[in-house]
Every structure is written in structure tokens, then in C-alpha cells.
C-alpha positions as CSV (number, residue, x, y, z in Angstrom):
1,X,92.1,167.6,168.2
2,X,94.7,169.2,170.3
3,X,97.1,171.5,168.3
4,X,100.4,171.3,167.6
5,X,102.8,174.1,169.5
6,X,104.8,176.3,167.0
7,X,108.4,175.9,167.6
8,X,110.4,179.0,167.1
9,X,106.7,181.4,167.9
10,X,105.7,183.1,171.5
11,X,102.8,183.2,170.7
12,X,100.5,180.5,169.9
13,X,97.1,181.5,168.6
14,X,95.1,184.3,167.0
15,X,92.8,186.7,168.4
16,X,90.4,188.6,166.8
17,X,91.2,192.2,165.7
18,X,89.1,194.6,167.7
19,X,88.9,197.1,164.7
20,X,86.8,194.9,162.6
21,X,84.4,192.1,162.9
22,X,87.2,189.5,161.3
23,X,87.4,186.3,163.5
24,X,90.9,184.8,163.3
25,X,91.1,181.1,163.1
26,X,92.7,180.4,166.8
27,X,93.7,177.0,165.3
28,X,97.6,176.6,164.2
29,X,96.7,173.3,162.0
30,X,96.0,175.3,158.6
31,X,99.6,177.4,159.7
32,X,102.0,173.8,159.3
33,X,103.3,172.7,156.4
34,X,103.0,169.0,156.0
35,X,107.1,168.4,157.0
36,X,107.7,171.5,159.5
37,X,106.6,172.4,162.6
38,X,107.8,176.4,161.6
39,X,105.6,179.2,160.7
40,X,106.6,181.3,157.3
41,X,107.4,184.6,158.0
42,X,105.8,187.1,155.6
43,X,107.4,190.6,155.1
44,X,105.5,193.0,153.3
45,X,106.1,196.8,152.3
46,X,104.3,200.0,153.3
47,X,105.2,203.3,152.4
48,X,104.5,205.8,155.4
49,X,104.7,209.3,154.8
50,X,106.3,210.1,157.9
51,X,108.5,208.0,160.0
52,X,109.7,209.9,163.3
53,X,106.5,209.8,166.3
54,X,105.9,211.9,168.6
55,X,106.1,209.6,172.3
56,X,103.1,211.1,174.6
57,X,103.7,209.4,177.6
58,X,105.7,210.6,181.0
59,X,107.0,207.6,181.7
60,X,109.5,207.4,178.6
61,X,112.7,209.2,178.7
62,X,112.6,210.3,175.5
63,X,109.8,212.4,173.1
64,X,110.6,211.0,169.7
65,X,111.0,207.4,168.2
66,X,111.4,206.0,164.9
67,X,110.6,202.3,164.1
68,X,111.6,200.9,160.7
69,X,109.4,197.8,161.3
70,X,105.8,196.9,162.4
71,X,105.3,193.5,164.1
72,X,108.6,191.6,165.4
73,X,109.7,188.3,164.5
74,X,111.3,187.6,167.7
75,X,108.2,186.9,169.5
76,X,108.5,187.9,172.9
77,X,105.1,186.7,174.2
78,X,104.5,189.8,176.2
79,X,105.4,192.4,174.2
80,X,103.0,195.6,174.6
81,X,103.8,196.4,170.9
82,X,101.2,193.1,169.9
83,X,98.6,195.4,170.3
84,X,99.8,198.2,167.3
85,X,99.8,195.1,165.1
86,X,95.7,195.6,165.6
87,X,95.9,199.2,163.7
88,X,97.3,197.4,160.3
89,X,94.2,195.0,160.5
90,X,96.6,192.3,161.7
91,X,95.9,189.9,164.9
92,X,98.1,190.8,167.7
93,X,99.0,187.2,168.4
94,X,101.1,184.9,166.3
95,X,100.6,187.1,162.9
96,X,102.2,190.1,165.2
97,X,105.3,187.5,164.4
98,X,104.3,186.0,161.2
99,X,103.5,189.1,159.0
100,X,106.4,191.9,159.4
101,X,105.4,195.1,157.7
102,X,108.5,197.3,156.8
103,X,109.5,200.1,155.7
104,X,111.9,200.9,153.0
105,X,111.6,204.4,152.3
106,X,112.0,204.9,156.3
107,X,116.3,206.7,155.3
108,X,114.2,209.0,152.8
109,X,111.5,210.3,155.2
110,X,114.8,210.7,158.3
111,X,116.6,213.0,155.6
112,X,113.6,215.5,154.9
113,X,112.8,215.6,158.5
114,X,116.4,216.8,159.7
115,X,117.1,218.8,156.9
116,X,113.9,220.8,157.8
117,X,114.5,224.1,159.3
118,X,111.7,223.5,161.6
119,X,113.1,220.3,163.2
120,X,115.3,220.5,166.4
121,X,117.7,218.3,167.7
122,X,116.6,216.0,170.0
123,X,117.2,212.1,170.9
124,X,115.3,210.2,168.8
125,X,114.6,206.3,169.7
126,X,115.6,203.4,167.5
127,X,113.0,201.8,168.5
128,X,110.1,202.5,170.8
129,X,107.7,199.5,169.4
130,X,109.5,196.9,167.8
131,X,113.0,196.2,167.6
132,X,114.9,197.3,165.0
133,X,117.5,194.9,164.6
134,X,114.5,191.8,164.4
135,X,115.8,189.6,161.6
136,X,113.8,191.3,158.9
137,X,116.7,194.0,160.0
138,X,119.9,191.4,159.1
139,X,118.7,191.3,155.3
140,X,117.0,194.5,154.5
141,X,119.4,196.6,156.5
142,X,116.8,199.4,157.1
143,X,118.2,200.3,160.6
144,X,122.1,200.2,159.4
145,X,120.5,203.0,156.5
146,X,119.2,205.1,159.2
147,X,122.0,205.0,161.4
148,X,123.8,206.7,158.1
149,X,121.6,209.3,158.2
150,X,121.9,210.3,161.4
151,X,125.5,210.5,161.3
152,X,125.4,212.7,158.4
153,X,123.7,215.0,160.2
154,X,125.2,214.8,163.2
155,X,121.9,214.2,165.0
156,X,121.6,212.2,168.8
157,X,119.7,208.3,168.5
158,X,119.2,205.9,171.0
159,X,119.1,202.3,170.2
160,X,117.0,199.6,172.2
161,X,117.3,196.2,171.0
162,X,117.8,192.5,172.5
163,X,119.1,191.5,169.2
164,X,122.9,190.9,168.8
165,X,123.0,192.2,165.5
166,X,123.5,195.8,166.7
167,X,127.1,194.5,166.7
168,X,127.2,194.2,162.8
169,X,126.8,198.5,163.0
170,X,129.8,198.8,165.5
171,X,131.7,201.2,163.0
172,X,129.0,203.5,162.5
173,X,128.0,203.6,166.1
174,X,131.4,205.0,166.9
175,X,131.5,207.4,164.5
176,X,128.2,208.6,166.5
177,X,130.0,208.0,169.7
178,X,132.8,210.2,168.8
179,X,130.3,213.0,168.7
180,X,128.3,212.1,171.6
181,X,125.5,211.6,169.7
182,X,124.5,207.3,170.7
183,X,123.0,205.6,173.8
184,X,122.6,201.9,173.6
185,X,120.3,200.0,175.9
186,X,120.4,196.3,175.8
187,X,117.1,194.0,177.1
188,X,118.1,191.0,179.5
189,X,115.0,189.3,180.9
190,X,116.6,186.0,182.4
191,X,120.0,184.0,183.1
192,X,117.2,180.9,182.6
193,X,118.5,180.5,178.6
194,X,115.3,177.6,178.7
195,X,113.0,180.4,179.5
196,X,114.2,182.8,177.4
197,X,113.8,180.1,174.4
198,X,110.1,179.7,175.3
199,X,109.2,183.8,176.3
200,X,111.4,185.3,173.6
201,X,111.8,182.5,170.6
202,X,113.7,184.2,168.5
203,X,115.4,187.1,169.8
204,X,118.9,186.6,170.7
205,X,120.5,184.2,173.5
206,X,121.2,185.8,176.8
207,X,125.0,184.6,176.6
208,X,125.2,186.7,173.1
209,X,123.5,189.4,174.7
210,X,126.1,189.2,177.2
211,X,129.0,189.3,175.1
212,X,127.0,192.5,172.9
213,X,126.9,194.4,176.0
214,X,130.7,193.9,176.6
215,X,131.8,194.6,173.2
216,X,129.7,198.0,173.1
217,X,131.4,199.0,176.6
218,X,135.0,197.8,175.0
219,X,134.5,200.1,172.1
220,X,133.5,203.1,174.8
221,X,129.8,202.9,173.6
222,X,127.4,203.8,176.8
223,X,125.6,201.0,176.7
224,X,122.4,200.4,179.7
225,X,121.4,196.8,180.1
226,X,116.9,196.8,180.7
227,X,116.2,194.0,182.8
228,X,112.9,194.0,181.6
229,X,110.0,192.7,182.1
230,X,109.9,191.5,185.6
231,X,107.6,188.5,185.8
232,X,106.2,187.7,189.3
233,X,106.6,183.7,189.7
234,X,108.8,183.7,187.0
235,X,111.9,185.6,186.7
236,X,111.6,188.2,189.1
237,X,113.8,186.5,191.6
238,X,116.1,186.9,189.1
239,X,116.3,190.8,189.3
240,X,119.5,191.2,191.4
241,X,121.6,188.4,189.7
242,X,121.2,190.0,186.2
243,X,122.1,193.5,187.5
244,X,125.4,192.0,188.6
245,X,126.0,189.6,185.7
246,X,125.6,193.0,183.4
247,X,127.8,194.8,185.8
248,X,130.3,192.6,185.1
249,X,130.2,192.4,181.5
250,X,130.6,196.4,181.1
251,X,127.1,197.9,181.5
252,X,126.8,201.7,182.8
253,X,123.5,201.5,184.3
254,X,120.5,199.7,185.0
255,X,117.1,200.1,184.3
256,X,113.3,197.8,185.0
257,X,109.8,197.6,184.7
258,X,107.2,195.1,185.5
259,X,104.9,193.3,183.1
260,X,101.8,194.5,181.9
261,X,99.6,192.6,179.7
262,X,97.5,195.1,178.1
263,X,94.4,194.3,175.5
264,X,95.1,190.5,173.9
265,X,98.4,190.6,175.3
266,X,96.9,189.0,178.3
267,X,95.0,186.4,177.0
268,X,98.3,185.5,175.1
269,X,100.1,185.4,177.7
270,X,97.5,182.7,180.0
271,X,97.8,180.6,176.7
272,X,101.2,180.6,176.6
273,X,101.5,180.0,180.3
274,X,98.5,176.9,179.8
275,X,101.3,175.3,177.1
276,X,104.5,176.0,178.6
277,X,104.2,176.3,182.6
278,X,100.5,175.1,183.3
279,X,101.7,174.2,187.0
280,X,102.4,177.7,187.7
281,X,99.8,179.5,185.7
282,X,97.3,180.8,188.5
283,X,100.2,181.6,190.3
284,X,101.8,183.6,188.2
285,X,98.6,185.3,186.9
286,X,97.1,186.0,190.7
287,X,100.7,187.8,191.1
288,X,100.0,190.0,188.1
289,X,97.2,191.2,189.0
290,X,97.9,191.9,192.5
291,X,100.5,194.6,191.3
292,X,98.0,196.1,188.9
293,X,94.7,196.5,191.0
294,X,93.2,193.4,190.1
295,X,93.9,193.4,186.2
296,X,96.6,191.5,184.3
297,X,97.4,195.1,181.7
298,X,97.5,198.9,183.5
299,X,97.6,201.6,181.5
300,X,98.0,204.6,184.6
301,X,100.6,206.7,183.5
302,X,103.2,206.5,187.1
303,X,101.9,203.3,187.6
304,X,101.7,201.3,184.2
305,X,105.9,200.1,184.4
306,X,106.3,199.8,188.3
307,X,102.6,198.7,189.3
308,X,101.8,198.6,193.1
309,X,101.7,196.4,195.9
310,X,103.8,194.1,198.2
311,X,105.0,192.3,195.0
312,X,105.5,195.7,193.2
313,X,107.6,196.9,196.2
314,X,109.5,194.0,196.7
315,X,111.0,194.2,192.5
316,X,111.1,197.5,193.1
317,X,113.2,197.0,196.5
318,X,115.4,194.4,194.8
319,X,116.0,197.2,192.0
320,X,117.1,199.6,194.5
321,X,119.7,197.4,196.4
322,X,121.2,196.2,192.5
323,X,121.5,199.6,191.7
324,X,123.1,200.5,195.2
325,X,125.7,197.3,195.3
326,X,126.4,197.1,191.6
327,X,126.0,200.8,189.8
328,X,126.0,203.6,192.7
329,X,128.6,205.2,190.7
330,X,126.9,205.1,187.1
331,X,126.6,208.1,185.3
332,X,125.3,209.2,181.9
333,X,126.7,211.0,179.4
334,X,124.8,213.9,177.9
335,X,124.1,213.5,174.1
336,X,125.5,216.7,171.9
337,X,122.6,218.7,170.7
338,X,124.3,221.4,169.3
339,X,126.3,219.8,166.4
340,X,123.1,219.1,164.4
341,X,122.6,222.2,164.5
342,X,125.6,223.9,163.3
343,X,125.8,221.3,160.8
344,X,122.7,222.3,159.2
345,X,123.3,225.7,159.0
346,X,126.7,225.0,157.3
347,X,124.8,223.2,154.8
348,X,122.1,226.1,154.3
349,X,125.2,228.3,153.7
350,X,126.2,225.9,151.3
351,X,123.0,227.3,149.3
């Protein structure tokens, strides 16, 4: 019996964890209630002890991130977070979606850790896994709580997010922005809002994401729009036309990288591809790999985000000439590093 697709979910099936010897049901029958075609989403509470990570790799511009929630209910279908959904003994297909783990106690853990004489200032992402302003975010308000705490401290955040809902904290991120202390960064994948509804079900619209990178730039925010990810034989073409859409809507910069479907992520992704585009599913696959020696993921540090290859040169070509037409002149703002500083020692004084 063929199965149903799940409106409203990237992905569409189940693998099994690779930590344990659990086999996940790839069905979606036993998922449906008997009058919906949706898929419940679950939230459930963990209590971490810690909640700020140290980021290993060379290829991020940044060496600390913070992420309020595990597994994201927006469902982009090739998100390289599916696979951290693996280490809560989850399935990094649709439960990465389904079951959102979060955590409350997240504004607790931030104060210790900046209160801390040890800990010093530095930019700390919001978020470098999932997003933090997911839906989960619009009634448990985790992110806004954080955001609190960094502005009591005076302490630098960057915020990456393809959820309009950043727009909801506007007063508190200039507060930050008075201080120099906030970067925003906005993902656009697509001007295709048909594609967008298919590869990222439940994240925002690409018009509202428009309209959230304009109002940030109106209200003096720096705000970077990530064209991100670059999918060869599917939106890739598209590379030049969002850098100057963004342009025009207020954006300071640009950044890209290309896809990479690491772990089950691939075989997510060739499912998704069988249901939604099976006419261009070799295609689209063969073009993959041809930018990552052969494989559909990549994990080389240099080479992971930009790949290699004709196709790999040509986005990264395109990239190039958008940034040379549309943002020659962009600049970034440093973030202040030395008020968190001076703030906390006031305080000790205090003492």
C-alpha cells in the first residue's frame, strides 16, 4: 500500500538510529489520525547542565553557540542538524520534526556562565543547530529569555534564523544594537515560494522573510541574508536573483554554501526527491555528488560548505559576481567586547 505524504513535514519517513539497534517503522500510516493528514508535534523537556558549546570547526565564523531547542519543527529536508537528533535516541527523519526537545532552564545556565569570572566576551550564536525562533520558540519564549540575558550583561549574540518571528524581539534587539552587541543573519533559499513549501514546510514564507530582513535594516539592525543551501538542479540558478532581491530589501551582506547531505540526511533527501520531483531526481543527485567527490554528504573541513568541481565553481562564480554587482561596498560592524566586561566588574564591586 502506498503511503500517504505528510502535509506540513520535509521529511517523510524514519530511519533507523545508528546508536542503537531500534528499527523505526519507515511507514507514516500508524502517524495519521483517522481525519488529518498532519503529524502531532511532541515537545518534551530536558534539563542540560550546560547550555553554551564550544563550535570546533574552521569553517564557522564564530567559536560559541547556544541552542535552546533540539530537533526543528520547520522541517527543512536537508538540514545537517537531522543528524544530532540521533544522540537523543531519536530518528533523524520525520521525528527530527515531530519530537522537539527543549530547554527551559537554557536563561538559568546563560546567567551562571557570564557571571563567571572565567568566561570572556565573545560572540555567541543563537543558533548553530536548530533555529531558535522554530514555533516551539512563539509559545515557550525561550529565545526572547535569553536575549534578556544577554542584554543584562551586556554580552555580543548572533542570531540565525529563517523564521519571521525574530520580529516579535525587535525591542530587545535594539537595545543590543545600541551597544553593538547583535548580528542578524537571515536564511533565503528560493524566490520559488512552491519550493520552499515542499523543502522547508514550515519555516517562514520567502515574502515574510523578505519583509523581516527590511524591517531589521529599518530599525539599523545589521542584518546578512544566507542564501543557503545551493541545490544543484534545483535552486542554484537562483543564486544571483536572491542576492539582489535581498539587496534591495536592506541586507548588508551576503553569504552561501552548497548542500551537503551527510549520514541519513541523504537518504532523506532521495526520498523526498522520489515524492516531490521524481523527474529530476538522478539529476539532481549526479550533481551532488559531483561537487563532493562522488558522495552526496562531505565532511572535509575547506571543502564541506563550498564542495569542488565545475558545478562547485560555477555557484561559487555566481557568488562572486552577486557580491561584486550587489554588495562591493558592504561592510561589518565589529561587535563591542569590552562592555561585558566592565559591566561585570561593576557588578563584582557591587560585592
Amino acid at each position: 500500500m502506498k503511503q500517504p505524504y505528510l502535509k506540513g513535514r520535509g521529511a517523510q519517513i524514519n530511519p533507523p538510529n545508528r546508536f542503537h539497534n531500534l528499527v523505526y517503522d519507515e511507514g507514516t500510516q500508524h502517524l495519521l489520525a483517522e481525519d488529518s493528514s498532519q503529524v502531532p508535534t511532541k515537545y518534551i523537556e530536558v534539563y542540560p547542565k550546560t547550555i553554551i558549546n564550544k563550535v570546533e570547526s574552521p569553517d564557522l565564523p564564530f567559536n560559541y553557540s547556544m541552542n535552546p531547542y533540539q530537533g526543528c519543527e520547520h522541517g527543512c529536508v536537508y538540514c545537517y542538524a537531522r543528524n544530532t537528533h540521533q544522540f537523543w535516541g531519536y530518528s533523524a527523519g520525520l521525528e527530527f520534526e515531530q519530537t522537539i526537545l527543549y530547554k527551559k532552564n537554557a536563561p538559568q545556565l546563560l546567567e551562571k556562565k557570564l557571571k563567571s569570572p572565567r568566561w570572556k566576551a565573545e560572540p555567541i550564536m543563537l543558533s548553530g543547530n536548530t533555529d531558535c525562533y522554530q514555533p516551539a520558540e512563539n509559545k515557550l519564549q525561550i529565545t526572547r529569555a535569553l536575549l534578556k540575558v544577554l542584554l543584562k550583561y551586556r554580552h555580543p549574540v548572533g542570531i540565525i534564523t529563517k523564521n519571521s518571528l525574530i520580529l516579535r524581539d525587535l525591542d530587545i534587539l535594539q537595545e543590543l544594537n545600541k551597544y553593538d552587541l547583535v548580528k542578524t543573519v537571515i536564511t533565503v533559499t528560493t524566490l520559488d515560494d512552491k519550493l520552499r513549501q515542499f523543502l522547508e514546510p514550515r519555516a517562514s514564507s520567502m515574502a515574510s522573510r523578505f519583509k523581516t530582513i527590511q524591517a531589521l535594516s529599518n530599525a539599523d539592525i545589521p542584518v546578512t541574508a544566507m542564501i543557503s543551501p545551493m541545490i544543484p538542479g534545483l535552486n542554484e540558478h537562483e543564486l544571483i536573483p536572491l542576492a539582489k532581491k535581498v539587496s534591495t530589501v536592506g541586507a548588508d551582506n551576503i553569504f552561501y554554501s552548497l548542500v551537503r547531505l551527510n549520514g541519513e540526511i541523504g537518504r532523506i533527501f532521495e526520498d523526498w526527491l522520489s515524492k516531490n520531483y521524481p523527474d529530476r531526481k538522478d539529476k539532481v543527485l549526479s550533481k551532488i555528488r559531483s561537487c563532493h567527490s562522488g558522495e552526496l554528504g562531505d565532511s572535509r573541513f575547506g571543502k564541506r560548505m563550498s564542495g569542488e568541481g565545475n558545478i562547485a565553481q560555477i555557484i561559487k562564480d555566481q557568488y562572486k559576481l552577486a557580491k561584486k554587482i550587489y554588495f562591493k561596498d558592504a561592510i561589518s560592524r565589529p561587535y563591542n567586547l569590552e562592555l561585558h566586561e566592565q559591566f561585570k566588574t561593576g557588578q563584582l564591586k557591587l560585592f
